[in-house]
C-alpha positions in Angstrom: 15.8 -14.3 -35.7 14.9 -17.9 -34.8 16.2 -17.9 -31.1 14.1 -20.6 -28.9 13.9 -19.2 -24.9 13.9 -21.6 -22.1 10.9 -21.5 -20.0 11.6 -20.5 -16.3 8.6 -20.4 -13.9 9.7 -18.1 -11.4 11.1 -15.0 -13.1 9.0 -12.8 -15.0 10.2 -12.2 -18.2 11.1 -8.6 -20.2 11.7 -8.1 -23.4 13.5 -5.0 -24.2 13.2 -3.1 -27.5 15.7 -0.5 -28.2 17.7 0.5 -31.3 20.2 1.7 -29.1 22.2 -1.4 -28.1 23.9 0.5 -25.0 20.5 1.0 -23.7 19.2 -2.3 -24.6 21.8 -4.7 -23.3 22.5 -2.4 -20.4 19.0 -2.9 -19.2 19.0 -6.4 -20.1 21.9 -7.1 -17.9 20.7 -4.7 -15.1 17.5 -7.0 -14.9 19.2 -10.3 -14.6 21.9 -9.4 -12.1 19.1 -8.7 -9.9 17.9 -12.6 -10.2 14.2 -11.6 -10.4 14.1 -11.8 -14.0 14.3 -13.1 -17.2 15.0 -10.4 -20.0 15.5 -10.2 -23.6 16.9 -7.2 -25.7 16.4 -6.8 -29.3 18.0 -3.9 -31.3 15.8 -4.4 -34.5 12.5 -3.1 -33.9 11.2 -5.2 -37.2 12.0 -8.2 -35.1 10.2 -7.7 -31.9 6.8 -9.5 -32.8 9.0 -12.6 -33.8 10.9 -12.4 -30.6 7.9 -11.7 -28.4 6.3 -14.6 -29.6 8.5 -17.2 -28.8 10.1 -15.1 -25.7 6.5 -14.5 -24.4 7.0 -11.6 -22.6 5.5 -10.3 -19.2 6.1 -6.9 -20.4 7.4 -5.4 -22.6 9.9 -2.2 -22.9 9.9 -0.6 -26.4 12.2 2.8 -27.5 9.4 5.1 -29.1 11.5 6.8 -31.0 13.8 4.3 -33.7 14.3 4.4 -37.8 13.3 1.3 -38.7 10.2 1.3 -36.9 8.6 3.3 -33.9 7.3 2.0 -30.9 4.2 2.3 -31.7 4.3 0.5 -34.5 5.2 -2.3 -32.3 3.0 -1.6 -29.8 0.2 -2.0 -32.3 1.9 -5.2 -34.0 1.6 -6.8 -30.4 -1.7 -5.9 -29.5 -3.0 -7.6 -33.1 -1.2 -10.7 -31.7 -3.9 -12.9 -30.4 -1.2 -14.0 -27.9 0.3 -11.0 -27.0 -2.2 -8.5 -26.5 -2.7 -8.6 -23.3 1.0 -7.5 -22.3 1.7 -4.5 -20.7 4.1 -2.7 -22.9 6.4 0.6 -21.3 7.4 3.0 -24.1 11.1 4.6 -23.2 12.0 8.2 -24.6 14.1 10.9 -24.4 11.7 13.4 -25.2 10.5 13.9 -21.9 12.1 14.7 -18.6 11.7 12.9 -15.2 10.0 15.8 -13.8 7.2 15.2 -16.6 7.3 12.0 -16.3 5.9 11.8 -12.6 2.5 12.4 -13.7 1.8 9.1 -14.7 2.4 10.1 -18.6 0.7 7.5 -21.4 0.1 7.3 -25.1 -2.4 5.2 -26.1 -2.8 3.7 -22.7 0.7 2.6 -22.5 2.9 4.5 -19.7 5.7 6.5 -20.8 8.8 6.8 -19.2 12.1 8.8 -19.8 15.0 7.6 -21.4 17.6 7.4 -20.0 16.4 5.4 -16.9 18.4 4.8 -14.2 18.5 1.2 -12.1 16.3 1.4 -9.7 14.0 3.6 -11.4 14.0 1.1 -14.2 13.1 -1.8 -11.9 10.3 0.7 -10.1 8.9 0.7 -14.0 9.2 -2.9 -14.6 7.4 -4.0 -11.1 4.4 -1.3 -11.5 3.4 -2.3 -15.0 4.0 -6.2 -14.7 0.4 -7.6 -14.2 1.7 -10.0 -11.2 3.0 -6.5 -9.3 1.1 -3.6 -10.7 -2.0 -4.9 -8.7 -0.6 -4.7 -5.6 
């Protein structure tokens, strides 16, 4: 995937990871009708590094559970990106409820969230892990 991004100063950008394209593009679209952002969804976990670097990313939201690779395998390719490693990355899952969920769940430092996410529950996610929100 080659795709060049557009810089836009005012909305923070997300890059969605998901095998699931239902999930992916739903979010995707969810976040940009609300006008505050900028996302990306890639269905191809192999591709996120390549995406990532030329989306750059104000966070990241990555499936932890896919076949061709896991999220943690892309967690770890984007912390080894000199770039990258600094952005906060959100894994989604269905292998945890909401009501385990609420206390503040993380693998390796990375919150964990279940999947699937509704709205406003996904845009509660995305503004307490961006690094412009989350230290409010």
């Amino acid at each position: 995937m080659n795709a060049t991004f557009e810089p836009t100063n005012s909305k923070s950008r997300v890059l969605i990871v998901d095998d699931n394209s239902r999930f992916a593009g739903g979010a995707q679209l969810f976040l940009e009708h609300t006008g505050n952002y900028f996302a990306c969804a890639v269905n191809d976990p192999r591709q996120a590094l390549e995406t990532a670097r030329s989306f750059k990313p104000d966070l990241v939201i990555v499936d932890l559970i896919m076949p061709q690779a896991d999220g943690l395998e892309v967690a770890t390719q984007l912390e080894a990106d000199w770039a990258l490693h600094e952005v906060p990355i959100v894994f989604v899952t269905a292998l945890i409820t909401p009501e385990e969920a609420r206390d503040g769940r993380r693998i390796n430092g990375h919150r964990v969230v279940p999947k699937p996410t509704r709205g406003f529950d996904l845009i509660r996610v995305v503004e307490e892990n961006l690094p412009c929100c989350s230290a409010v």
